[in-house]
C-alpha positions in Angstrom: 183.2 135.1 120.5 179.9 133.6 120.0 180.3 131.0 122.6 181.0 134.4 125.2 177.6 135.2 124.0 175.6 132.4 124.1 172.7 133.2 126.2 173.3 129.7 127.1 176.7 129.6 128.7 178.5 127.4 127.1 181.1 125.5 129.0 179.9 128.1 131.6 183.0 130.6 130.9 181.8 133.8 130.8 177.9 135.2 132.2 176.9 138.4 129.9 173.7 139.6 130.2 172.2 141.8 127.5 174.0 139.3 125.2 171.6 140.6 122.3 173.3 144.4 122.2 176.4 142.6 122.4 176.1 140.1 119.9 174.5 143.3 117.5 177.6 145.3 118.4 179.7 142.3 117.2 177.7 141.4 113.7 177.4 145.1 112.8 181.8 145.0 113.1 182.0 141.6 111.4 179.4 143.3 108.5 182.1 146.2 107.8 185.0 143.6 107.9 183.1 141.2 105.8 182.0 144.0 103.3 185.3 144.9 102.5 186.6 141.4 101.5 183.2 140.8 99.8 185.1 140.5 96.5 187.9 138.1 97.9 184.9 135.9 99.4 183.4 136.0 96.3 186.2 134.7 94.2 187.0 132.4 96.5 183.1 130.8 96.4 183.6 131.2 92.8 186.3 128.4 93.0 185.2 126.4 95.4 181.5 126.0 93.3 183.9 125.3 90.0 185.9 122.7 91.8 183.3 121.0 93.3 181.3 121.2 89.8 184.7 120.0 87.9 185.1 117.0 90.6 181.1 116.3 89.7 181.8 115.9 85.7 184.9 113.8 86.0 183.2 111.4 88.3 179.9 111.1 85.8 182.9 110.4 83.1 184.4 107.5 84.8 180.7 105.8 85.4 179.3 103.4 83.2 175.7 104.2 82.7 175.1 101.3 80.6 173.7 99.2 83.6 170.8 98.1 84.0 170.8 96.5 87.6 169.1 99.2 90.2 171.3 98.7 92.9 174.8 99.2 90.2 172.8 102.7 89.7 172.3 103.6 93.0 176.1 103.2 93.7 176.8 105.4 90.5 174.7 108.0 91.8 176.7 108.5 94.9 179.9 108.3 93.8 179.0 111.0 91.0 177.6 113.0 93.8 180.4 112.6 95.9 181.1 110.0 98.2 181.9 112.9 101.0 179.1 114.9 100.4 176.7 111.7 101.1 178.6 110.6 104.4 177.6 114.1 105.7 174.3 113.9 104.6 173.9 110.4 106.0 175.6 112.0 109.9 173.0 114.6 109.5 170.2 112.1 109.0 171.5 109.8 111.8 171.7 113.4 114.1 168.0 113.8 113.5 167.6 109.9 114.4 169.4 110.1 117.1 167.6 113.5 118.4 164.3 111.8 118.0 164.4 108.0 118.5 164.2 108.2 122.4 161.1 109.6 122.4 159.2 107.4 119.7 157.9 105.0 122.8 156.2 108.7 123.8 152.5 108.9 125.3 150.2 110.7 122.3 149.0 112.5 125.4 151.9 115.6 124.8 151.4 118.9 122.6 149.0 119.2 120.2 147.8 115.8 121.2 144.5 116.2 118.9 146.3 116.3 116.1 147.2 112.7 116.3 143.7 111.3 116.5 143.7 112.9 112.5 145.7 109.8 111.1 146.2 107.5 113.7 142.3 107.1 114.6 141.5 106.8 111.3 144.6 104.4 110.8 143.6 102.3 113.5 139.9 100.6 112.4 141.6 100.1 108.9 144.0 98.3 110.7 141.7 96.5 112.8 139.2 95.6 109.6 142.0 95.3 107.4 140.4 97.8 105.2 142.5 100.5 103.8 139.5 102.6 102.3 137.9 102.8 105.8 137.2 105.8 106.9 135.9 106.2 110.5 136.8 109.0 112.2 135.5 108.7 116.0 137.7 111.6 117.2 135.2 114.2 115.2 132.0 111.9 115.7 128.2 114.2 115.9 125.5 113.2 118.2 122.7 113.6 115.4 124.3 113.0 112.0 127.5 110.4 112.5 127.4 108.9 116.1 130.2 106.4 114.8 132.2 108.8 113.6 131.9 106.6 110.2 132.2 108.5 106.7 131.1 107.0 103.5 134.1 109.8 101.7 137.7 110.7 102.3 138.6 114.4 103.1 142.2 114.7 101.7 144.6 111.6 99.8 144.9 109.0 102.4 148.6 109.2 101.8 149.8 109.5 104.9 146.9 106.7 106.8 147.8 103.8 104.0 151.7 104.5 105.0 151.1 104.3 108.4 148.6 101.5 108.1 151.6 99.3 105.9 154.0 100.4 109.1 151.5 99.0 111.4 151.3 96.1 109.4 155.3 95.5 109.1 156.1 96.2 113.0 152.9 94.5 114.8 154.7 93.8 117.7 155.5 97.4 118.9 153.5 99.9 120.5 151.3 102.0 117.7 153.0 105.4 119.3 156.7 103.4 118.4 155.1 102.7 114.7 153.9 105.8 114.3 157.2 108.2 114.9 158.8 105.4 112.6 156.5 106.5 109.8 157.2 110.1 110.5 160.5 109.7 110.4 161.2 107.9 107.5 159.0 111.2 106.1 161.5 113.5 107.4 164.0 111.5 106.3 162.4 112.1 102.5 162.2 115.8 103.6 166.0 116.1 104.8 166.8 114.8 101.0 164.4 116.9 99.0 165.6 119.9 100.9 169.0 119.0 100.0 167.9 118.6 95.8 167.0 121.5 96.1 169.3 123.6 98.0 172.0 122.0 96.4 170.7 123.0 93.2 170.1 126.8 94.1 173.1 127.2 96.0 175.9 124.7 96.3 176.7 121.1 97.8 178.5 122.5 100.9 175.9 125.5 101.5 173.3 122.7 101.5 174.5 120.6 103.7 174.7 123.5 106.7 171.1 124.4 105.9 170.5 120.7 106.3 172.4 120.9 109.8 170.5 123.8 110.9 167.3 122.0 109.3 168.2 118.8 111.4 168.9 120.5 114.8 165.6 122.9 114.3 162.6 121.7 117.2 159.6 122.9 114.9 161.3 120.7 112.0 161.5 117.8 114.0 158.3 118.1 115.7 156.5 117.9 112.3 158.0 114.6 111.6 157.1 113.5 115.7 153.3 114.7 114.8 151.0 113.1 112.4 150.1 116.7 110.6 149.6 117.2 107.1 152.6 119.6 106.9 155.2 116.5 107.2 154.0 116.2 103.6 153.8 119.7 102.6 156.9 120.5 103.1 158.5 117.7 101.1 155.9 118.5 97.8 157.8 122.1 98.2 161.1 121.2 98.5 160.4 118.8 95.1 158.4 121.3 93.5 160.9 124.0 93.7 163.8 121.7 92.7 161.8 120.6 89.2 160.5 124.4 89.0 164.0 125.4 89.1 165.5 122.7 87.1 163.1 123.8 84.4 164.4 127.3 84.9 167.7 126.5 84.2 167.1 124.0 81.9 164.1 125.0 79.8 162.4 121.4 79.8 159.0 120.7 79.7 158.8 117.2 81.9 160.4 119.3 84.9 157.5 122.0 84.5 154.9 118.9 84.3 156.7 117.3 87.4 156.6 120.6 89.4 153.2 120.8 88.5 151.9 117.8 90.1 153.7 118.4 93.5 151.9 121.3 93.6 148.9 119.8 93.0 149.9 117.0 95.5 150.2 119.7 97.9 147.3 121.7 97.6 144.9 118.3 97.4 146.5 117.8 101.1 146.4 121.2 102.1 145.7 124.0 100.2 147.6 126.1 102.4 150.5 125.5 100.4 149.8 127.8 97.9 150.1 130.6 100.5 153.9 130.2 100.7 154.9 128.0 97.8 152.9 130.6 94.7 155.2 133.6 96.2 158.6 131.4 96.3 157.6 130.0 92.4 157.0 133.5 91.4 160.2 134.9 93.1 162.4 132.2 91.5 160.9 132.8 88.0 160.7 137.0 88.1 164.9 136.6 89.4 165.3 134.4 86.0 163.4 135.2 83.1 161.0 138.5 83.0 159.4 137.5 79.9 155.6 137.7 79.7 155.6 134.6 77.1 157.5 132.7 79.1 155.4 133.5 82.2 151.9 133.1 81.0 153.4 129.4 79.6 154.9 129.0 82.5 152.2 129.5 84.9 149.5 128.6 82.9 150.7 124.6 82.2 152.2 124.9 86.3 147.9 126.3 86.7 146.3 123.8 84.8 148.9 120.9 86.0 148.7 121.7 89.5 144.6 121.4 89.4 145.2 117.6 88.3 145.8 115.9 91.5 142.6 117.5 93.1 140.6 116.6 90.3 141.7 112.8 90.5 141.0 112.8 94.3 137.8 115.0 94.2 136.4 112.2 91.2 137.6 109.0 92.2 140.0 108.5 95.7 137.5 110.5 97.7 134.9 108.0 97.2 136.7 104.9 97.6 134.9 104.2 101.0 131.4 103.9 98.7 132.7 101.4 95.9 136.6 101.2 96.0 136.2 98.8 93.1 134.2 101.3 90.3 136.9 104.4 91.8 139.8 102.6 91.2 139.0 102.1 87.9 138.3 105.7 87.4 141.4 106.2 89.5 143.6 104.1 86.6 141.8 106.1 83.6 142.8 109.8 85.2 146.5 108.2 85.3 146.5 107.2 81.7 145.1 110.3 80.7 147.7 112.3 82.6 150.5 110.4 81.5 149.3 111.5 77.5 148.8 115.1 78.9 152.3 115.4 80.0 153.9 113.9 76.3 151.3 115.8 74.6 152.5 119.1 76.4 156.2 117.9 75.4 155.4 117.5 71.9 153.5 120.3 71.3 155.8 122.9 73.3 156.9 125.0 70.4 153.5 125.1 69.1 152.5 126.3 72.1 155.0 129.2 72.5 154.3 130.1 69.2 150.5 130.2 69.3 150.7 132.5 73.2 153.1 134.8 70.9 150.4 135.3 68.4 147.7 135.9 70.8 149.6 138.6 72.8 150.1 140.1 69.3 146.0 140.7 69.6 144.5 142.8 72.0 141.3 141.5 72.1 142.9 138.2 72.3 144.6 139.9 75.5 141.9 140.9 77.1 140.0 137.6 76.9 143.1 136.2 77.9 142.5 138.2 81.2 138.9 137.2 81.3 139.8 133.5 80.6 142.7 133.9 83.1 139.9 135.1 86.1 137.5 132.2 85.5 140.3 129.5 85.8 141.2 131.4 89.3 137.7 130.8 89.8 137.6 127.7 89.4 141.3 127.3 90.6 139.9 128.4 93.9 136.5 126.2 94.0 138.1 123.0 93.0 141.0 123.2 95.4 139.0 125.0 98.3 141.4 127.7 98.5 138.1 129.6 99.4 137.5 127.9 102.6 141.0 129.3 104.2 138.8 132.7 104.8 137.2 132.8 108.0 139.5 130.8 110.7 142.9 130.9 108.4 143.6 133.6 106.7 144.3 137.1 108.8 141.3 139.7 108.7 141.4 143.3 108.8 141.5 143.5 112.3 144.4 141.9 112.4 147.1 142.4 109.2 148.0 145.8 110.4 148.3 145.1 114.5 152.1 146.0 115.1 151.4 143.7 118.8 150.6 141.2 116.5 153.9 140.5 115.0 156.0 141.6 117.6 154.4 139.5 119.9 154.8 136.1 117.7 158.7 136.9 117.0 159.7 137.4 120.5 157.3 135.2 122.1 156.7 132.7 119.8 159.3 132.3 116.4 162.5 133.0 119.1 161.3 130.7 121.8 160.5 127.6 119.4 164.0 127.9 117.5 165.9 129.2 120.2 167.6 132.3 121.0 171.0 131.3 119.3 169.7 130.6 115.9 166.6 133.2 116.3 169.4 136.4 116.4 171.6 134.3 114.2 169.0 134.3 111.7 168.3 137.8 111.6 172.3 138.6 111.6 172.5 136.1 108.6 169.7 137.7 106.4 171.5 141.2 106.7 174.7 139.4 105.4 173.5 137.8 102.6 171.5 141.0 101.4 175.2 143.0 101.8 177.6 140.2 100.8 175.5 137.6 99.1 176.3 136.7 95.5 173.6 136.0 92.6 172.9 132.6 93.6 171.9 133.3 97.4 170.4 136.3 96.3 167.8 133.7 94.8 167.6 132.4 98.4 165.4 135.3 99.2 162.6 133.2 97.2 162.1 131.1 100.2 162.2 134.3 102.5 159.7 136.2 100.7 157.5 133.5 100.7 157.8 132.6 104.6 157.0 136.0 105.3 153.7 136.4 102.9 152.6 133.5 104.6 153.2 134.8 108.2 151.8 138.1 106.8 148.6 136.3 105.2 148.1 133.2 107.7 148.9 134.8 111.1 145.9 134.2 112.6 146.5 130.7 112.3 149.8 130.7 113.0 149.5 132.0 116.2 148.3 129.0 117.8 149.9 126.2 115.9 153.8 126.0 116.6 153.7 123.3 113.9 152.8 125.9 111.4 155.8 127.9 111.8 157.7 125.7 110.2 158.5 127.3 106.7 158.9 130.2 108.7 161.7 128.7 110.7 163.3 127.2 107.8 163.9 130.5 106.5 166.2 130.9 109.9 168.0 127.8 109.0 168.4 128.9 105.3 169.9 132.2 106.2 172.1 130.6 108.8 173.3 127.9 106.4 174.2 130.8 104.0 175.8 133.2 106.8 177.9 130.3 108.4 179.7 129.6 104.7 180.0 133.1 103.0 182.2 133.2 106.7 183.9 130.0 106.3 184.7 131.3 102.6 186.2 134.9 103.9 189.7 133.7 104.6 192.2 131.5 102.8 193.6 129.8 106.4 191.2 126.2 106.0 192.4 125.6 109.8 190.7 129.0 110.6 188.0 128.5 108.9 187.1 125.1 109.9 187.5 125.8 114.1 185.3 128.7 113.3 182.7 126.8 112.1 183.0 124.2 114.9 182.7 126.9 117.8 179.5 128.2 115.7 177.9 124.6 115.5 179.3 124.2 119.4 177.4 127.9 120.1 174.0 126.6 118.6 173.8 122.7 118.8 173.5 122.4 122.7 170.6 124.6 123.1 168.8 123.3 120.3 169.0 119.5 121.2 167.6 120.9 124.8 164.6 122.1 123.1 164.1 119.2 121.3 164.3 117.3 123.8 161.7 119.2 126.2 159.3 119.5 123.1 159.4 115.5 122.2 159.2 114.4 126.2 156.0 116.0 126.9 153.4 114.0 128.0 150.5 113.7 130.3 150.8 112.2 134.0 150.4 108.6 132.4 149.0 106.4 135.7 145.9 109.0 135.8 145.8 109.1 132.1 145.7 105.0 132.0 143.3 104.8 135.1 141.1 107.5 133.0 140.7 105.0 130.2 140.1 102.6 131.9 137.4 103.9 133.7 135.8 105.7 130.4 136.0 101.8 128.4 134.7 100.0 131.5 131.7 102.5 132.6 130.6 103.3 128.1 129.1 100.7 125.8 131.2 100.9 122.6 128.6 102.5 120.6 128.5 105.3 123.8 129.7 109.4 123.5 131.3 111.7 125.7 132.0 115.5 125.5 135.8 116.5 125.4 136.6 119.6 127.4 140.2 118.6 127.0 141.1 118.1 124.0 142.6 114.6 124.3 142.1 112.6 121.6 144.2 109.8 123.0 141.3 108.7 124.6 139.0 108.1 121.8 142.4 106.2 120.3 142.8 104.4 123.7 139.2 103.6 124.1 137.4 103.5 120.9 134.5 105.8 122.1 133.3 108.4 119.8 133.7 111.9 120.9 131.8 115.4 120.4 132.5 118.8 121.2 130.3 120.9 123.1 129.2 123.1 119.9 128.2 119.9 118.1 125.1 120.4 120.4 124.0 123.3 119.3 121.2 122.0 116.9 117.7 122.5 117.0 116.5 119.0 117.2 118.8 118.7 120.6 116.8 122.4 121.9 114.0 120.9 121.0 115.0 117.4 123.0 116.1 118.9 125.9 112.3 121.7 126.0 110.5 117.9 125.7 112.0 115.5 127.3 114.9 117.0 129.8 118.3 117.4 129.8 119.7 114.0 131.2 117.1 112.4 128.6 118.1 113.7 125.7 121.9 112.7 126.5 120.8 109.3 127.1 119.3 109.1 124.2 122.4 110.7 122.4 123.6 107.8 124.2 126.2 110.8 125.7 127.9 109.2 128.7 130.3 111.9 130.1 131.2 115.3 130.3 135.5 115.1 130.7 137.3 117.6 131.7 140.8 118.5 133.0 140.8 120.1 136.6 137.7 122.1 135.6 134.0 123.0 136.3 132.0 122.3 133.6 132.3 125.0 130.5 128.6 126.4 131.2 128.4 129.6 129.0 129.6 126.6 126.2 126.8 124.8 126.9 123.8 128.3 127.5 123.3 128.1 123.8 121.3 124.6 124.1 119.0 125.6 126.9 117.6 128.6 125.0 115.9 129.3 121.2 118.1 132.6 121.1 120.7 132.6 118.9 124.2 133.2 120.8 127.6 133.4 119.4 128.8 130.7 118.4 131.5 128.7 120.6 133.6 127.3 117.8 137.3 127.9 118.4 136.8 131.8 116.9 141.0 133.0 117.1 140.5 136.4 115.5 138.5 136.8 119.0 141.1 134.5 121.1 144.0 136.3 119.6 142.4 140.1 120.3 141.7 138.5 124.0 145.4 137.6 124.7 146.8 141.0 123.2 144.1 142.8 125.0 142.9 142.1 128.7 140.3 144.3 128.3 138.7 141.9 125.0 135.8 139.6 125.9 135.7 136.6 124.0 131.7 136.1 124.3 130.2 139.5 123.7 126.4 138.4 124.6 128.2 136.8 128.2 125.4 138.7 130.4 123.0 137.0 128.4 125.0 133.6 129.1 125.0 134.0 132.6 121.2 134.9 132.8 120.6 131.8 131.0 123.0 129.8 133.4 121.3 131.3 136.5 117.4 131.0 135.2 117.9 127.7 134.2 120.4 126.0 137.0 122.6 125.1 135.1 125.6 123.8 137.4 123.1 121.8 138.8 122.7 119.8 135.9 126.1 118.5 135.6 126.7 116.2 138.3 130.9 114.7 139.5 131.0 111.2 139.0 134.2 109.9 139.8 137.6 112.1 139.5 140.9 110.5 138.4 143.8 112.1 139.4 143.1 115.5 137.3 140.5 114.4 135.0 137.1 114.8 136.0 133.9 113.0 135.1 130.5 114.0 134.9 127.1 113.2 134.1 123.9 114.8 133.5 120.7 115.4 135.4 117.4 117.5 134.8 
């Protein structure tokens, strides 16, 4: 029946429009049926989980664990986890090859092109000086204060520049866009089997292998891993820190809690972000385990004080690698010894630690400073990982959090269209199942859920203009849709039923989803224009020369090697003082600022009124609370002093001071004049 009501077609049988009332009507009807063989489903999960778990032992019986040899181990691993469970895993991780290889020769001229010049700039002089603690970052260069774009500190663990930089290194004779999705992919790859840890853990092996199909098959998943954007690596320090959290849980050992705690910590030195989505899904998991406030201040407090280790080994020793990689990888070495004696000390001493948080809780003074001591380490939590700095540009405002537009705008317009329509209402259907039918253990799924939506809730203003940040968001979807697809598969005795039910689901959702990989990973610029543009930018610049990006393309300053600014990096008062003494076209040259680029447009002027005047306008950073108001309202103007901007542009002739070079196809050059 889903197949009828595929917005998409399928096979091209049946044309419905209004397919979302109709494919309501049809999951409110299978909700009743379902709800009254909930406890049939149940029972039959119930054996299917002790099966699989009884198959699981006997295997781990019949292996010898005496060897030593890695590769002896490696085999005994997946034949205790099932030699069936392993071949679909491996199919799922060749379908996500297979989705993404054609396009790994792809132009870095498609979405979100900028966001390649983060790594692969930076990758690129290491490779070139065959110096790994390089860090020049041309892409985000100033005309005053870093011309070369050069940085004597690091701004986040290299981790994802030193793997492309050894992938560079291995594959020298492909192109550095072919290298680069190799990289990416073997990160997804890492992804696709921490997801399944963990899944596998909370739920079962089956369920976890359909979330893994949904997770495979998902365009914002595998557009993460086509990218170079730090969350590739966020979402993998989730998946393992949920999966040691959780073990831990269950388990009640104090290496997993220690373990946990450093992928957070990994996480939030990358991007602190993280701690927006991953705090509420820890907290979630614990509350639907153990409500014990011993338990949770020990908990919390060793994941707290764990977590802040990674930061404080970058912030004191990798940061500054580019000053004296010699003295910082000594310090480096130090921190690891020491942590390696914090984690057995906090083994050893784990009972006389419970013990001594029982006594104190006994005291309420003790309680109180407990609180006290408990906000200063936030403090401090929040200074040393620069959770602070997501205020301002990241995290929603007032204006915002309550605008009802606001959300309904970014699930039909944004959250539908990037996972498609089928697993969009699929998802929705799915969550309403597993809150009527689900059984204790996806129950706990809802950790995930909660936590996608506080970070949507929180980080909205963000979200709305980064695709890429949807992704925990749409991994939700593929969770509930994992879940929905076997509590259905699990309703009836009748296997053959069963199984051609889920194929015609997987049938219903696959098609549409490859298509929208597909038109997401092709993009690219017009590439003879593009190629003729660098051409002409390397062969008319000096290497040491600037230009002004108007379209955000970093490609070029990959392609080219020329630093580039933004417009508001000229807003300093030595530049309005420049261009008062000396004119305009003078003070580019001695900037040595070649070009103004832009992409089938005028020169920006009201960017550029804030130079040519002492006043102090708005700002014309990227402000999205504004952009975000301006799309929701036509009414909004971005630039509330823009009569004094056009003033500005008339008195002092501006369009006459930007003069058409040469265009190129639809990039146009220009240079300056007084």
């Amino acid at each position: 029946m889903l197949l009828f009501l595929s917005k998409n077609d399928f096979f091209n049988i049946l044309k419905i429009e209004n397919h979302q009332v109709l494919l309501g009507v049809a999951a409110i009807s299978g909700i009743i049926i379902f709800s009254k063989n909930k406890k049939q489903t149940h029972e039959l999960i119930n054996q299917a989980e002790q099966k699989e778990y009884e198959a699981e032992q006997s295997r781990r019986r019949l292996v010898d664990e005496s060897k030593k040899n890695i590769l002896i181990k490696i085999k005994n691993a997946l034949y205790i986890e099932g030699w069936k469970y392993c071949l679909v895993l491996f199919f799922l991780i060749a379908l996500a090859t297979g989705i993404k290889y054609p396009y790994f020769g792809t132009s870095f001229t498609g979405k979100h092109s900028m966001k390649y010049a983060v790594y692969v700039d930076t990758t690129k002089y290491m490779y070139e000086q065959n110096n790994p603690f390089l860090n020049i970052r041309k892409y985000l260069a100033d005309p005053v204060e870093r011309p070369d774009g050069k940085w004597d500190t690091l701004g986040r663990p290299p981790i994802i520049e030193w793997g492309l930089l050894y992938t560079y290194k291995m594959l020298p004779f492909k192109t550095i866009e072919y290298n680069t999705r190799v990289f990416m992919h073997v990160l997804e790859v890492i992804a696709i089997i921490s997801a399944y840890l963990f899944f596998k853990k909370i739920l079962n092996k089956t369920q976890a292998l359909f979330i893994i199909f949904f997770l495979v098959i998902n365009p914002i998943f595998n557009f993460i891993y086509f990218l170079t954007v730090e969350d590739s690596m966020l979402i993998i320090f989730t998946f393992l820190c949920l999966r040691f959290f959780y073990d831990y849980l269950e388990e009640n050992q104090m290496r997993d809690l220690f373990i946990a705690g450093i992928f957070l910590g990994l996480g939030l030195s990358n991007k602190s972000s993280i701690f927006l989505w991953l705090f509420p899904m820890l907290l979630t998991l614990f509350l639907l385990k153990n409500r014990d406030i011993n338990s949770f201040i020990k908990s919390f407090g060793i994941l707290a004080i764990t977590s802040l280790l990674p930061t404080m080994v970058f912030r004191t020793s990798i940061r500054y690698l580019p000053k004296n990689a010699l003295l910082f990888l000594g310090i480096f070495i130090i921190w690891i010894i020491a942590i390696w004696h914090y984690k057995n000390l906090l083994i050893k001493q784990e009972k006389n630690l419970t013990n001594l948080i029982e006594k104190l809780l006994k005291q309420k003074l003790l309680i109180y400073g407990s609180i006290g001591s408990f906000c200063i380490a936030s403090l401090v939590f929040l200074y040393t990982t620069k959770l602070y700095q997501l205020s301002g540009e990241f995290l929603t405002d007032s204006s915002l959090i309550f605008n009802k537009k606001l959300y309904a705008y970014m699930l039909d317009q944004e959250f539908r269209i990037y996972i498609t329509d089928n697993i969009y209402y699929l998802g929705i259907i799915s969550l309403i199942f597993i809150f009527i039918a689900g059984n204790k253990k996806q129950l706990k799924s809802i950790s995930i859920i909660l936590g996608a939506i506080f970070y949507w809730v929180i980080a909205s203003k963000v979200i709305f203009f980064h695709d890429y940040y949807t992704t925990i968001i749409t991994i939700s979807f593929c969770l509930t849709c994992g879940i929905f697809i076997y509590l259905l598969s699990k309703s009836t005795k009748n296997k053959i039923g069963s199984t051609l039910f889920v194929i015609l689901v997987l049938l219903w959702v696959t098609p549409p989803a490859i298509k929208a990989n597909r038109e997401r990973l092709s993009k690219e610029r017009e590439q003879i224009s593009f190629k003729a543009a660098v051409d002409y930018l390397r062969e008319h610049t000096n290497p040491d020369d600037l230009y002004i990006d108007n379209i955000d393309l970093s490609p070029l300053t990959i392609a080219t090697s020329r630093s580039r600014i933004e417009p508001d990096t000229l807003i300093k008062d030595s530049i309005k003082l420049s261009i008062k003494n000396i004119g305009f076209s003078e003070t580019m040259k001695k900037l040595n600022i070649a070009y103004l680029i832009t992409f089938k447009e005028d020169p920006p002027l009201e960017s550029f009124a804030n130079i040519f005047t002492e006043e102090d306008l708005q700002a014309v950073s990227y402000r999205r609370a504004d952009i975000i108001k301006s799309r929701l309202d036509p009414d909004f103007k971005y630039f509330s002093d823009s009569e004094k901007r056009k003033m500005i542009i008339n008195d002092k002739n501006l369009k006459d001071k930007f003069v058409l070079e040469q265009t190129i196809g639809e990039y146009r050059f220009y240079t300056f004049k007084d």
